[in-house]
C-alpha positions as CSV (number, residue, x, y, z in Angstrom):
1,X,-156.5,-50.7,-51.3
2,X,-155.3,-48.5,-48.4
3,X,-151.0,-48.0,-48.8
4,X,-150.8,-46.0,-46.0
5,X,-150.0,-48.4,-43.4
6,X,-147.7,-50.3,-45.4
7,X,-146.4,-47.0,-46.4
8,X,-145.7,-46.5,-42.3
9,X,-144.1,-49.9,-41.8
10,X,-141.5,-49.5,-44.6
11,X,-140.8,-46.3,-43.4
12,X,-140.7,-47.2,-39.6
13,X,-138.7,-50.3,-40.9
14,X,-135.8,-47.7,-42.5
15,X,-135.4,-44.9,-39.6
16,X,-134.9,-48.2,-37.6
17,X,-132.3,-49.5,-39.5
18,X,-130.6,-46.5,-40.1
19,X,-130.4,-45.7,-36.8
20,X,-128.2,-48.5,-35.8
21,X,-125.1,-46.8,-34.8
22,X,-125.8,-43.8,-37.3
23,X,-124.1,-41.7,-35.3
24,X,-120.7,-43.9,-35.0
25,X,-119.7,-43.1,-31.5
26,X,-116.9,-45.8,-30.8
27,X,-115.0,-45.1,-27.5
28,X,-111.8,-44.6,-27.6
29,X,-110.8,-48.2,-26.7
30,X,-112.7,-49.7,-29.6
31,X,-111.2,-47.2,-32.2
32,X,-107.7,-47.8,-30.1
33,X,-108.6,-51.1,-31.3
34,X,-109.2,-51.3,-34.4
35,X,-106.5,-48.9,-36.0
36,X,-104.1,-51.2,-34.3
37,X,-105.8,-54.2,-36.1
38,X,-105.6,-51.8,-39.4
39,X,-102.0,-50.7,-38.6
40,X,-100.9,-54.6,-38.2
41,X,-103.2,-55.7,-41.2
42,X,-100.8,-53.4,-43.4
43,X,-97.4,-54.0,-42.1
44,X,-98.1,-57.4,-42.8
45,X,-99.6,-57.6,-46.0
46,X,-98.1,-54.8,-48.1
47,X,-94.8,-54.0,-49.2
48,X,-92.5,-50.9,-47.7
49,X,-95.1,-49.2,-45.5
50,X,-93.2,-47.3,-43.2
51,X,-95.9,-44.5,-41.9
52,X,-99.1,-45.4,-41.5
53,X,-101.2,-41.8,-40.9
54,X,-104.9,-42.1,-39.8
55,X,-107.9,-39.7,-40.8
56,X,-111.5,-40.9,-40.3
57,X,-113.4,-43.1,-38.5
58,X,-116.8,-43.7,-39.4
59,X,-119.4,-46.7,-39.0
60,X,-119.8,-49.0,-42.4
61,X,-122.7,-49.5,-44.5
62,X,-122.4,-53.1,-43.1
63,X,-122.4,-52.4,-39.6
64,X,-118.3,-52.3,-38.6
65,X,-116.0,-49.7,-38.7
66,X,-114.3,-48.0,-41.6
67,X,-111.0,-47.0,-40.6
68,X,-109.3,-44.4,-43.6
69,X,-105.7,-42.5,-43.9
70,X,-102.6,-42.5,-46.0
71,X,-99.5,-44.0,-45.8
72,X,-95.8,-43.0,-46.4
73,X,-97.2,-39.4,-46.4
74,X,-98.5,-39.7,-49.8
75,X,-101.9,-38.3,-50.6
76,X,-102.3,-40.7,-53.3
77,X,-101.7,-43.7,-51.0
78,X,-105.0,-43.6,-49.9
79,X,-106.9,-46.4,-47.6
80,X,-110.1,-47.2,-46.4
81,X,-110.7,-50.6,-44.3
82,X,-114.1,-52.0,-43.1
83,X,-112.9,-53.5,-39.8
84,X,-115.6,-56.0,-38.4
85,X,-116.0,-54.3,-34.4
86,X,-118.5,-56.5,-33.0
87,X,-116.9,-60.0,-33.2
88,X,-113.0,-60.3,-34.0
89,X,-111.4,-57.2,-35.0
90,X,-111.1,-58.7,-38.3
91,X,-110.8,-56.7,-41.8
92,X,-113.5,-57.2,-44.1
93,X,-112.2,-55.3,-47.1
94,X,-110.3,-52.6,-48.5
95,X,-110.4,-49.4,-50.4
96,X,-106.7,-48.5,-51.9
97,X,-106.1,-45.5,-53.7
98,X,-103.8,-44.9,-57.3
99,X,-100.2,-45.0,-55.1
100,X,-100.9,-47.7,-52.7
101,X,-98.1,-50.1,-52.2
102,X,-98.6,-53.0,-53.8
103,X,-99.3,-56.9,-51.7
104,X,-96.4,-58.5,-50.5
105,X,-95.6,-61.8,-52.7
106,X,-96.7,-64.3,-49.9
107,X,-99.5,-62.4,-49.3
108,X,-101.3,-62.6,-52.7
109,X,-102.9,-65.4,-52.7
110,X,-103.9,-65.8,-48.9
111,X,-104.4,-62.8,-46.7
112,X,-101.1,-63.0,-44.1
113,X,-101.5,-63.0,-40.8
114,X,-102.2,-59.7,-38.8
């Protein structure tokens, strides 16, 4: 049996997909944005954040944006927050490094509102 052409459509199939947005050019209105949506996410959710410092911005494996930094001016309070572009500005999920404040009480069960 020939694999060749198979061979081509998986591979066609992958530079396709990986192209989507590869290159993660958001304007500045959509990354405006979405580091709002990140800085209000915090604030509400977790305890004592008083600086919020962003660092990269970079498309997701899934296809939103993932929006890092620090806060409080602590290296070890990292973050990392897939923020879903396309739709609602809503935050899919969240990378938190060893020193990251910890989830206000009313926010531990239920995500608050942001």
């Amino acid at each position: 049996m020939n694999r060749r052409p198979l061979l081509f459509v998986v591979c066609l199939l992958l530079l396709v997909g990986c192209s989507q947005n590869s290159s993660g050019a958001y304007d500045d209105g959509t990354i405006s944005k979405a580091r709002a949506t990140v800085e209000s996410y915090l604030i509400h959710n977790y305890k004592d954040i008083d600086q919020i410092k962003f660092d990269k911005d970079t498309t997701s494996p899934m296809g939103g944006m993932m929006i890092s930094g620090i806060v409080n001016g602590n290296e070890k309070a990292t973050f990392s927050i897939d923020v879903e572009v396309e739709n609602d500005f809503s935050v899919g999920s969240i990378g938190k490094g060893k020193e990251f404040p910890e989830r206000k009480k009313e926010c531990i069960d239920k995500t608050c509102d942001y």
